[in-house]
N, C-alpha and C positions, 0 to 999 in steps of 0.2 A: 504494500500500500504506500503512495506518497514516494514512489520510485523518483529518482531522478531519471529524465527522459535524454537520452542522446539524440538532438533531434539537428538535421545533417542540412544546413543550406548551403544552396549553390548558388551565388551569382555569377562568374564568369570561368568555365571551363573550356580549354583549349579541345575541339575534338581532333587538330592534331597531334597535339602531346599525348594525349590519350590512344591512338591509333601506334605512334612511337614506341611506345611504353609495353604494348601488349606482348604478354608473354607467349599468344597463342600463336601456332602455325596452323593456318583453317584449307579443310578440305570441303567439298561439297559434294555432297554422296546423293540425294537425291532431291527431289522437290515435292510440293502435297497443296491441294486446293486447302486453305483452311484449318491447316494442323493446328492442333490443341495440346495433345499429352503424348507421350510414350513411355515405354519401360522396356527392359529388356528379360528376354525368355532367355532358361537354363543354358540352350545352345550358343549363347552370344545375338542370334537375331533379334530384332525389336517387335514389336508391337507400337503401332503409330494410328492413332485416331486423326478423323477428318470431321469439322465439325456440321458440316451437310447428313452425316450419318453413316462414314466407311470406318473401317478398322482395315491395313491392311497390316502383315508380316513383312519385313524388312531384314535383307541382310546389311553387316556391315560396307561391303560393295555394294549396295546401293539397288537391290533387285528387287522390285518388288511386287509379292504374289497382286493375285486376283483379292476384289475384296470378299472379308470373312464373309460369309451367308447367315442368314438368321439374326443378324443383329436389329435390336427394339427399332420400330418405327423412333423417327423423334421430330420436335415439336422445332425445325429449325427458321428461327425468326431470331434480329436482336442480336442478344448474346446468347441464345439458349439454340440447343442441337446437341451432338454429340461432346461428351465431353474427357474426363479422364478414364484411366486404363490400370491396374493394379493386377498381380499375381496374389494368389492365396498365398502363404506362407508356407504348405506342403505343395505348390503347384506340382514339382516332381513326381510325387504320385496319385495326384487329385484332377489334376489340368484343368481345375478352378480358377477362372480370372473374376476379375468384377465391371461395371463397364457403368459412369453415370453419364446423364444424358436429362433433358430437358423435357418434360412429357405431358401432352395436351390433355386437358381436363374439360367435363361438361362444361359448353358455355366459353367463353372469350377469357378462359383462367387456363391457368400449366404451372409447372412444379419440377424442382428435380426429381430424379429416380437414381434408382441404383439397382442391378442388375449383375444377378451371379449365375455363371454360366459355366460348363465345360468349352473348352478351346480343340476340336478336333481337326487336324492336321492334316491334309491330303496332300499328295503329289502334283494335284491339277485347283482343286478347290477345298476351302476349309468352312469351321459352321460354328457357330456358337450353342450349342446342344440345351437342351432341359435346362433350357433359361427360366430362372423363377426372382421378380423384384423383390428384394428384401428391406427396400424403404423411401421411402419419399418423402419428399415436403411436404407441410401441412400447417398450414390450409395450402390448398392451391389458389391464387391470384392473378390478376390482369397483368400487363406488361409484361417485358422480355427483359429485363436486367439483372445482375446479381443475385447469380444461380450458386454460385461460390462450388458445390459438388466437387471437390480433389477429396481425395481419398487415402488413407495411409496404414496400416498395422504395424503396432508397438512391439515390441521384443516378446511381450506375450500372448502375443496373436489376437489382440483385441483391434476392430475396429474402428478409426475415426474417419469421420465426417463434415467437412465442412457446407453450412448452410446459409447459404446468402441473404439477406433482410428483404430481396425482389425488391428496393428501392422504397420501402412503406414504412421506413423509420422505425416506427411504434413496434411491431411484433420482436422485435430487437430487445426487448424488454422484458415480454411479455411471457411468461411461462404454457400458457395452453396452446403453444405451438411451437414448431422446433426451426421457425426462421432467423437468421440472425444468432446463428446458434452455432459449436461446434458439437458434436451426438459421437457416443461411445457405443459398439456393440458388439457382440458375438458374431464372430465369422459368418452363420447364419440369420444375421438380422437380429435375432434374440436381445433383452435387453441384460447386461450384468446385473447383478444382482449389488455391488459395491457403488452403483453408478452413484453420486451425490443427492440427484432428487427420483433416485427411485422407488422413494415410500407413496412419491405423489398419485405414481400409477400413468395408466395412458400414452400420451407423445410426450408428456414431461419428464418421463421415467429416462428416456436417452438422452438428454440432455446430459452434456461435462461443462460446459461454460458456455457463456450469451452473452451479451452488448456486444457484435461482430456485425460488421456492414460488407464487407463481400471477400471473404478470406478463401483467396486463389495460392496458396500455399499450403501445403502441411510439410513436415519434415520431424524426423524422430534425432538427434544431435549423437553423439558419442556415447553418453553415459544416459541415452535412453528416454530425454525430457523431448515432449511434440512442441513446437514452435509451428507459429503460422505467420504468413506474412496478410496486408489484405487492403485494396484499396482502399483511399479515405476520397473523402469527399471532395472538394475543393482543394487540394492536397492535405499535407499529414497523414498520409502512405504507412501503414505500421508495420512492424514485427512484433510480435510478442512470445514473450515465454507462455505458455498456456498451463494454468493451475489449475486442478478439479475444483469444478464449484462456482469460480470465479466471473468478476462483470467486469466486462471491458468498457462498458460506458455507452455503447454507438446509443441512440442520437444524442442522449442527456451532455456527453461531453467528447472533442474530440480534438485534436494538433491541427485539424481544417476546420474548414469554412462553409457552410451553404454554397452554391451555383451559385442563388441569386444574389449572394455577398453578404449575409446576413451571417453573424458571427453563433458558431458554438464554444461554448467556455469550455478551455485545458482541461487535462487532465487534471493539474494541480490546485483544479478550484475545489475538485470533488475526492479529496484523498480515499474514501472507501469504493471507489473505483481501480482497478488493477489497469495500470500505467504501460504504454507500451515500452518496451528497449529501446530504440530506435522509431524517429516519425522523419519523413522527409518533405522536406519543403524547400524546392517546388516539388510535384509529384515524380515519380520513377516509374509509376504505373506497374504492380509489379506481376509479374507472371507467375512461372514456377518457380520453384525454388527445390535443391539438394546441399547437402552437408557434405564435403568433399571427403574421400578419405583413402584416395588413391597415394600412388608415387609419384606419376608423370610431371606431377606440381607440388614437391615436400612442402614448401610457403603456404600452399594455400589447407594442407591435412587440418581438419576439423574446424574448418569454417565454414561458412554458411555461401553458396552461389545463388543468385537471386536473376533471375530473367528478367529484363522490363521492357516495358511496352513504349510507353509515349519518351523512359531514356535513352531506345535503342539501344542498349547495352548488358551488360551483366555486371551485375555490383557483385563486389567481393566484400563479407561481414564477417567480422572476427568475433570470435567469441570467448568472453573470458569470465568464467564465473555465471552469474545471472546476469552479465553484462553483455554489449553486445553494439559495437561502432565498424561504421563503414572504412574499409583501411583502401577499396581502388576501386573504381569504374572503369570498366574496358567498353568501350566507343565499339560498335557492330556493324553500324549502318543501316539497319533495319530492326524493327520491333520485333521482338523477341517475345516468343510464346511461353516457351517450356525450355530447362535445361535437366539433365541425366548426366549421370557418372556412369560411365562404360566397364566393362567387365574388367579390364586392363588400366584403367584411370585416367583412359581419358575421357575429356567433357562433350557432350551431348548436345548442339542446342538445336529448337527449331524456330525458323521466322513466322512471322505471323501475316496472316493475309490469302488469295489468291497466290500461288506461285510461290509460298514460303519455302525454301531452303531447308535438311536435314546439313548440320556443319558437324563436322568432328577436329576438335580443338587438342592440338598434340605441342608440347612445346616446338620453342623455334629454333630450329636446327634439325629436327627429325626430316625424314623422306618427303610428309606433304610439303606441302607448298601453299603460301597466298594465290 
């Protein structure tokens, strides 16, 4: 409570110094109408979502199958369609994925979903099998914004959740729905039984923390703590360490602004609000986010990589303690969706848009090339 916020402004960055500066050597392996997420399968290939509503298989050469078959209709308008991509924890012998997505409800409302499925592999064409949804937003609502839906499992195979506020402030709050919300559950949807407010019963029962306005990160760090990253409003862009139980504040308090310039009061006016690590201002717009913990880059082992959208770049966040300060910006040239850590250590990322780019980031001196 009453954290001190490290909160990171920019007024004049070189985006050449910053191009200079980078350690990466980038290849480009292939392209994707609207990529969103990937991960990677036991073999080294990936899994790379399109958010019109494809899934395909990816090798690290850059081939890439036919799209999976059987994957959920989705709801794509806005920000909402296909979204992230996860492996069960035993995928090896379950070939259990998870898949959220955007999904149209009675009437002019939709909601995320989340969808677990077997992943069966063919030679010519693959299928997403005895798909069954193990959770959705709720309520479902109008508009297409801030579906938030990343997806993560903890070291003990519990599930989390992130649930976007869909732009309507108030359920950010609100306990009889799980908007605005990050949600803990059992591999199969199930609620734990340890969860914070699971005596209340219902969609409250999943609930692990609320006051969250559209958290497009999750990430489990070194020693096991979930952190999320998540737009803010008129900037004030967070990270947070995420505590069970805990309120992040979204609308009552936040490091931004209203659109229409209408001010919300800091953190530090409302100390029994949990403070983010890190707010930036101007915004970074953030995408995905991983915890590095390869070799390729010793510098960067157990810090935070952060994809961003409106900074075209990848922030690099160090983390020290419950602490947590931006230490470099690498300059990309394009917004940045999602980053991954590759089997071998190197970096993942993908651009965002029509015609985004799959890049794999190796330092400089190896065999790629700019």
């Amino acid at each position: 409570m009453g954290q001190l916020i490290s909160i990171v402004v920019l007024l004049c960055l070189s985006t050449a110094s910053i191009a200079q500066d980078s350690p990466f050597a980038v290849t480009e392996v292939a392209s994707f109408n609207e990529p969103w997420a990937m991960t990677f399968l036991p073999d080294g290939r990936m899994l790379v979502t399109e958010k019109r509503g494809r899934l395909y298989i990816v090798t690290q050469e850059g081939a890439k199958s036919r799209p999976v078959e059987d994957i959920p209709n989705v709801d794509y308008r806005g920000q909402g369609g296909l979204g992230d991509v996860i492996l069960h924890p035993d995928y090896a012998n379950n070939g259990l994925i998870y898949l959220s997505y955007a999904e149209a409800g009675v009437g002019d409302v939709r909601g995320a979903a989340v969808a677990r499925g077997r992943l069966e592999i063919g030679e010519r064409n693959s299928f997403f099998r005895d798909a069954r949804v193990i959770w959705r937003q709720n309520p479902k609502v109008t508009d297409d914004g801030h579906y938030g839906h990343r997806m993560i499992f903890d070291r003990d195979g519990y599930l989390f959740i992130s649930s976007g506020e869909r732009q309507k402030f108030v359920p950010a709050q609100q306990m009889n729905g799980n908007l605005g919300k990050i949600v803990r559950l059992h591999d199969d949807g199930s609620v734990p039984e340890d969860n914070p407010f699971f005596s209340e019963g219902d969609v409250t029962a999943q609930i692990w923390s609320l006051g969250h306005r559209n958290p497009l990160g999750l990430m489990i760090d070194a020693q096991g703590r979930l952190w999320n990253h998540e737009m803010g409003p008129l900037h004030g862009d967070e990270m947070n360490l995420i505590i069970k139980g805990a309120n992040y504040g979204y609308p009552i308090v936040s490091e931004g602004d209203h659109y229409n310039g209408d001010e919300i009061p800091d953190h530090d006016t409302r100390p029994e609000f949990e403070a983010p690590k890190i707010a930036w201002i101007p915004t970074i717009a953030p995408g995905g986010i991983t915890f590095y913990s390869g070799d390729l880059f010793p510098d960067m082992k157990g810090d935070a990589l952060i994809a961003g959208l409106a900074s075209r770049a990848l922030i690099l966040v160090e983390i020290d303690g419950d602490n947590a300060r931006e230490v470099a910006r690498y300059d990309m040239g394009k917004r940045i969706r999602e980053v991954e850590q590759g089997p071998d250590g190197a970096i993942w990322v993908l651009e965002d848009n029509d015609g985004g780019r799959l890049l794999k980031l190796t330092p400089r001196g190896d065999s790629e090339s700019d």
